[in-house]
C-alpha positions in Angstrom: -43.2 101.4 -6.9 -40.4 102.5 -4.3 -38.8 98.7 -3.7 -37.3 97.1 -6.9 -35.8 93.4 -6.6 -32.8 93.1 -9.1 -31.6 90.1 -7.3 -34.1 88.2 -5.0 -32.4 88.3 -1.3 -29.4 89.9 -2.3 -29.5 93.1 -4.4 -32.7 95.6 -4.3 -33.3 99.3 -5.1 -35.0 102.1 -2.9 -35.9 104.4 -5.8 -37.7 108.0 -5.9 -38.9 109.1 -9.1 -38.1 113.3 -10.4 -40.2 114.8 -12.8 -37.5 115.5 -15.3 -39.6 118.8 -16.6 -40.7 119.9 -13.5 -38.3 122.2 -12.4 -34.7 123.3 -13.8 -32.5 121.4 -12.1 -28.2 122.0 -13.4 -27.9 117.8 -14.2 -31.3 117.4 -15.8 -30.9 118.7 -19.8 -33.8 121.0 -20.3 -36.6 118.9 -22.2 -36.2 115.4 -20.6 -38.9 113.4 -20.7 -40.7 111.1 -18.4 -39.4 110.9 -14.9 -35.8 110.3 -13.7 -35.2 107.5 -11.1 -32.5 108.4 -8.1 -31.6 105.2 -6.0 -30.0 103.7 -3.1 -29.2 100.4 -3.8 -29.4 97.7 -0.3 -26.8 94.8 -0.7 -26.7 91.7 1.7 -25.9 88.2 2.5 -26.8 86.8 5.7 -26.2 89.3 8.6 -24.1 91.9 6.0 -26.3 94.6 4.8 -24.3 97.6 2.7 -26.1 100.8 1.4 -24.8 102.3 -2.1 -25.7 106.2 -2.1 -28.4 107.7 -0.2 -31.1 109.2 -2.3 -32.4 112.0 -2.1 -34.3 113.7 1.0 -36.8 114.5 -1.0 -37.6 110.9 -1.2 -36.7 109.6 2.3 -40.6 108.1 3.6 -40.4 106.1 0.7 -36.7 105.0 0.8 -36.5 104.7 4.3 -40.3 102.1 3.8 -38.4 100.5 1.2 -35.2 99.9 2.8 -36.8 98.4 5.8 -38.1 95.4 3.8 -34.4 94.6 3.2 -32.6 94.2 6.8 -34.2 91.0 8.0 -31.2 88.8 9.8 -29.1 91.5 9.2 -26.9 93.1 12.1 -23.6 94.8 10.2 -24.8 97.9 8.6 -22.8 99.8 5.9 -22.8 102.0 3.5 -20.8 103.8 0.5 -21.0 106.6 -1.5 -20.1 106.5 -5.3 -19.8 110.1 -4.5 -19.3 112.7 -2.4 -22.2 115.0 -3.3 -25.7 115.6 -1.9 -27.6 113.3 -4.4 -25.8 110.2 -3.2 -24.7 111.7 0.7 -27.6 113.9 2.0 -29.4 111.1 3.5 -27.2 109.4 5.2 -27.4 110.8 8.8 -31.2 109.7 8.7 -30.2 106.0 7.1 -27.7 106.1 9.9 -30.3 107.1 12.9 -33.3 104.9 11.3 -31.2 101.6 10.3 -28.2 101.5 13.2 -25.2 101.9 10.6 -21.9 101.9 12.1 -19.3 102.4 9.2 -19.1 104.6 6.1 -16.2 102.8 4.1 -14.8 105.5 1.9 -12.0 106.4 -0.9 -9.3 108.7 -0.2 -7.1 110.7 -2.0 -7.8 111.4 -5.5 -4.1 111.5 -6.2 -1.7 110.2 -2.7 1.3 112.5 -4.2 -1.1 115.5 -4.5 -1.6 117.4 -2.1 -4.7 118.7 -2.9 -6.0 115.4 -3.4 -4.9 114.6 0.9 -6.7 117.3 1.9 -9.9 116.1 -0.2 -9.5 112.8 1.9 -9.3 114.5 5.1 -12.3 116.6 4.2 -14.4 113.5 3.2 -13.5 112.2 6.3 -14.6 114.9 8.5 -17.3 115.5 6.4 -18.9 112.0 7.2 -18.7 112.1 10.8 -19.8 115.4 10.8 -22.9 114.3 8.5 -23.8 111.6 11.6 -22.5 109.3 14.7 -20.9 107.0 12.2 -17.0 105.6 11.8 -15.7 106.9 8.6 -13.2 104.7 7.4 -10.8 105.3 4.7 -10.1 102.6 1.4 -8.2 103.0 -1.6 -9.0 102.3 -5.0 -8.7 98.6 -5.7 -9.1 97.7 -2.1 -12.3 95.3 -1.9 -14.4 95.6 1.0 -16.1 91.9 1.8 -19.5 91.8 3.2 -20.1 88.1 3.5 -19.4 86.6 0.1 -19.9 89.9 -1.7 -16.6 91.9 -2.7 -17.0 95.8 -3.5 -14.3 96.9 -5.4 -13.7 100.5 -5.4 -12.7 102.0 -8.9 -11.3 105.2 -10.3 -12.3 106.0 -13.4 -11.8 108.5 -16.1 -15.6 109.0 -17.1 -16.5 111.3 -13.8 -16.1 114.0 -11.8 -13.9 114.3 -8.8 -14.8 113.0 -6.1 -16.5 109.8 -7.3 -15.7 106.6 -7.4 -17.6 103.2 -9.5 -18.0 99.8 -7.1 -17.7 96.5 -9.1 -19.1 93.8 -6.9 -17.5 90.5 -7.7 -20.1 88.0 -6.7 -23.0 89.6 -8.5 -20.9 90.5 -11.2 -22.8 94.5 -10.6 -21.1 97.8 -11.6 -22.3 100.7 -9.3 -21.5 103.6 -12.0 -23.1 106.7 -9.9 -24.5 109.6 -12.0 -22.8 107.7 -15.4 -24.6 105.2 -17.4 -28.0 107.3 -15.5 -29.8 108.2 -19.1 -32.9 105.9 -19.1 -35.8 107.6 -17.7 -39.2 105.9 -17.7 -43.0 107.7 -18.4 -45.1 107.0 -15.4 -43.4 106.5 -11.5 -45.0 103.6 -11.4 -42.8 101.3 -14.2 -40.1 99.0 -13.8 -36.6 100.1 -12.2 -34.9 98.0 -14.4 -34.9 97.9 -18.6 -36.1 94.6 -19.1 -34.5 92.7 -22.7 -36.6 93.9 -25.9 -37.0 97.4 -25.0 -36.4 100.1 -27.6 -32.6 100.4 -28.6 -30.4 102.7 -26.8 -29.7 105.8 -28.4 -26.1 107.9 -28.4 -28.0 111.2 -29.0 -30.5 110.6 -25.8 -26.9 109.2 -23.8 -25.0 112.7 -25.1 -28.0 114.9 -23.7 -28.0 113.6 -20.5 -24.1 113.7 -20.6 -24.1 117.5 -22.0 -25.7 119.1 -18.6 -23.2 117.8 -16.6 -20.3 116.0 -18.5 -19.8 118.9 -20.5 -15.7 119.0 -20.3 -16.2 116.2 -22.3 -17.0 118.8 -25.6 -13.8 119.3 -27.8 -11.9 117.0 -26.3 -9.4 114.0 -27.3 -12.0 111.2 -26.3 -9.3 108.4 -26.6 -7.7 108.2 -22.9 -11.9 108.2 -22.1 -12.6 105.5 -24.4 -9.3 103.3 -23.8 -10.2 103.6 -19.8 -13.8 102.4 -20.4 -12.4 99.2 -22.7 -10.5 98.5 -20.1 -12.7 98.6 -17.2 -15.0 96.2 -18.8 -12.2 93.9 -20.7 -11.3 93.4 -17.0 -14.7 92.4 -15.3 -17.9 90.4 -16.5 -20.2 92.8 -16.2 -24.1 91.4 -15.8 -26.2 94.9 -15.2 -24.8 98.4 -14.4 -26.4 100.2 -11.3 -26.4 104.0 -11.6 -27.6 106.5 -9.1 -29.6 108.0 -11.2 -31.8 106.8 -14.0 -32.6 102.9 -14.7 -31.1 99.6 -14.1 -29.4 98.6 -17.4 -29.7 94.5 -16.8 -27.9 91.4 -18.6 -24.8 90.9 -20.6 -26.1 92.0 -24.4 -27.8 95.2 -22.4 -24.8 96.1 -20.7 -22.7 95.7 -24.1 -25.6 97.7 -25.9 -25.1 100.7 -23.4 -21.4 100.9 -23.6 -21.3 100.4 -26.9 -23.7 103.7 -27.5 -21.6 105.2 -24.2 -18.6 105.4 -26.2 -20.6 106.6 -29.2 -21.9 109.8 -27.2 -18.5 110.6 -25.9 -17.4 110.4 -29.4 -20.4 112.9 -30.3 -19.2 115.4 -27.7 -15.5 115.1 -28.3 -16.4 116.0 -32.2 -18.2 119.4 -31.1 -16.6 122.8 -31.0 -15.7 123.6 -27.4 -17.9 127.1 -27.0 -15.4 130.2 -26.8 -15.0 131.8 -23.2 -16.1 135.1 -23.3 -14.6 137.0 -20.9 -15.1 140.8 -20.6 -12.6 143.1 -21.8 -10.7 144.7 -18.7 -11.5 148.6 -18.2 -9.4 150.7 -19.9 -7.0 153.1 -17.4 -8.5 156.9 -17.5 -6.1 160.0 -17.4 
């Protein structure tokens, strides 16, 4: 199943499926079962259509077949990253070339007084157009982007790493997390996208595995500025399913409470662990 429908018409999911064992891969913990979903998810309402993330090449026949079931009527294409890497980017020159989109909408500067952070901008920037014949255009965080009555609402958020940003969209009520919230993996390729109500409980230890092989700063730490940021981001929105890039669709208010709830419980599991010593080598010793 390549083409899930989370909301008939308006929200769907072009999704290729990873063996989570079959190969070492640095995000996958070693030992995960089942297979790992990796998405692009297709917004639209009446000639809007907006891509979130890319996929993978890996998967492209089967996104691109999926994605094509989703542009009737449409004739503005977009599309944003949650993140600048190659899981959620290194498709788009062949989404561009296939489906005719014009504009990558993306946020800049991590910090505007940082310089650092202006030259990451002007990087993504050139980075885009370079990727494919497409209009980058800059946003900052907090600056909706309509696409007919849907409002995409880019956030920066504590629980990441740089470079990526979450999208809340107002009308659906959807939070586009990227790689976080991407723990649920399913058995077979062939099941649901999204975990329907009366599955098996969320569990922090499964949550702080997947978090550990890539999230890992998050060991030793002081998890409260994490924890505070995440209250706050969902004290602020009514939140009806979170949409990662990777791993399943986490659908419906008591859902969506149930995976932040055991979020903030993994974070708290990491934070309580001993950060591992650095073990540098010794410098040489000077010789007469």
């Amino acid at each position: 199943m390549t083409l899930h429908t989370i909301i008939p018409g308006t929200l769907a999911a072009a999704t290729g499926w990873l063996r989570a064992d079959a190969r070492p891969v640095s995000w996958i913990p070693p030992g995960l079962p089942g297979y790992l979903p990796i998405s692009a998810y297709a917004l639209g309402d009446g000639a809007e259509w907006m891509v979130i993330d890319t996929g993978l090449p890996l998967h492209w026949p089967a996104i691109e077949a999926a994605l094509a079931q989703t542009i009737a009527g449409t004739t503005r294409r977009r599309m944003m990253n949650t993140r600048r890497e190659q899981d959620c980017m290194a498709n788009l020159r062949a989404l561009v070339e296939r489906f005719g989109i014009t504009e990558v909408p993306y946020v800049g500067a991590l910090n505007p007084l940082d310089l650092a952070g202006i030259i990451e901008a002007d990087e993504a920037h050139a980075r885009i157009e370079a990727m494919a014949p497409v209009r980058a255009i800059r946003i900052d965080v907090g600056q909706v982007v309509e696409a007919g009555r849907l409002r995409l609402e880019p956030l920066r958020v504590q629980l990441r790493l740089l470079a990526t940003n979450w999208f809340y969209e107002h009308a659906t009520r959807t939070l586009f997390t990227s790689e976080s919230f991407g723990f649920l993996t399913r058995p077979t390729p062939d099941a649901p996208l999204v975990r329907a109500p009366g599955e098996a409980p969320i569990v922090a230890d499964d949550i702080a595995r997947m978090l550990s092989a890539k999230f890992d700063w998050l060991v030793g730490i002081d998890p409260a500025p994490i924890l505070a940021d995440l209250d706050a981001i969902f004290a602020a929105r009514v939140v009806d399913r979170i949409c990662p890039c990777q791993g399943c669709v986490i659908d419906g208010p008591a859902a969506v409470a149930e995976a932040l709830a055991r979020m903030k419980d993994a974070i708290a599991m990491l934070a309580a662990r001993r950060k591992p010593a650095i073990d540098l080598p010794l410098p040489a010793k000077e010789t007469a």
